[in-house]
C-alpha positions in Angstrom: 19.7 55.7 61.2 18.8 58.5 64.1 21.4 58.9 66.8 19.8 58.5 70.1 20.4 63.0 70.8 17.5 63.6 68.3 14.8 60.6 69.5 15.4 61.8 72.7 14.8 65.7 71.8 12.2 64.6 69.8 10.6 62.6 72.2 11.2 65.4 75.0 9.5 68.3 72.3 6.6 65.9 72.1 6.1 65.6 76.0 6.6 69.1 76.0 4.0 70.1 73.2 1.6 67.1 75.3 1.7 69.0 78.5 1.3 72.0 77.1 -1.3 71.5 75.3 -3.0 69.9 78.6 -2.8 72.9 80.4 -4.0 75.0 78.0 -7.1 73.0 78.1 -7.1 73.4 81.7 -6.9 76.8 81.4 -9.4 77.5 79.3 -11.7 75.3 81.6 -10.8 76.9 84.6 -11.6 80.3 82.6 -14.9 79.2 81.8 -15.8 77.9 85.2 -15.3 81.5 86.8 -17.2 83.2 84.0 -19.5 80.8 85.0 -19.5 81.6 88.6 -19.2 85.5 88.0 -22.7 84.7 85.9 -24.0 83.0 89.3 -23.5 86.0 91.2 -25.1 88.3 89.1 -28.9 86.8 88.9 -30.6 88.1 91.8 -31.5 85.3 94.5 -33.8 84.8 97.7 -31.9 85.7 101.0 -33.2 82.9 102.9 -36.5 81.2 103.7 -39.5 83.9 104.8 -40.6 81.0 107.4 -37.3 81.8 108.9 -37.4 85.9 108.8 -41.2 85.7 109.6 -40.0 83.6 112.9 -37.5 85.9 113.7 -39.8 88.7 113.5 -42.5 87.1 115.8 -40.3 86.6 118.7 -38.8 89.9 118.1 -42.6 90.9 118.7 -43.6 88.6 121.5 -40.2 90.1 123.4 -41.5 93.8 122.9 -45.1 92.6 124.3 -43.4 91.4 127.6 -41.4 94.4 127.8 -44.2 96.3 127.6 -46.5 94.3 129.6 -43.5 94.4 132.2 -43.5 98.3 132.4 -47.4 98.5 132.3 -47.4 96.0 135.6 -44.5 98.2 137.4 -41.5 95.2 137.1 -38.5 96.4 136.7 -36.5 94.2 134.0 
């Protein structure tokens, strides 16, 4: 009835057309996911905790007090 030429072109255009089809799916995915991300990165978010900055900023502080404590007793740092 078919000669084994066509089933097997037949059957390779379907794989082909499968695949395809697959990765255009991906594709689109994959698009979506970095539209997604580029979304993300565009609302404005909190740099870190303010425990941690306020932290940083006290012992930034208490350094500057012994500095200056150091100069008002006459020690040389």
């Amino acid at each position: 009835m078919f000669e084994p030429t066509i089933i097997i072109a037949a059957a390779s255009l379907l794989g082909l057309i499968v695949v395809a089809g697959a990765m255009l799916r991906g594709w689109r995915e994959w698009l979506e996911l970095k539209r997604s991300e580029l979304q993300r990165e565009n609302t404005p978010r909190e740099e870190g905790s303010p425990f941690g900055a306020a932290r940083i900023e006290i012992a930034d502080l208490k350094e500057r007090i012994r500095k200056l404590e150091a100069i008002a007793s006459g020690v040389d740092l």
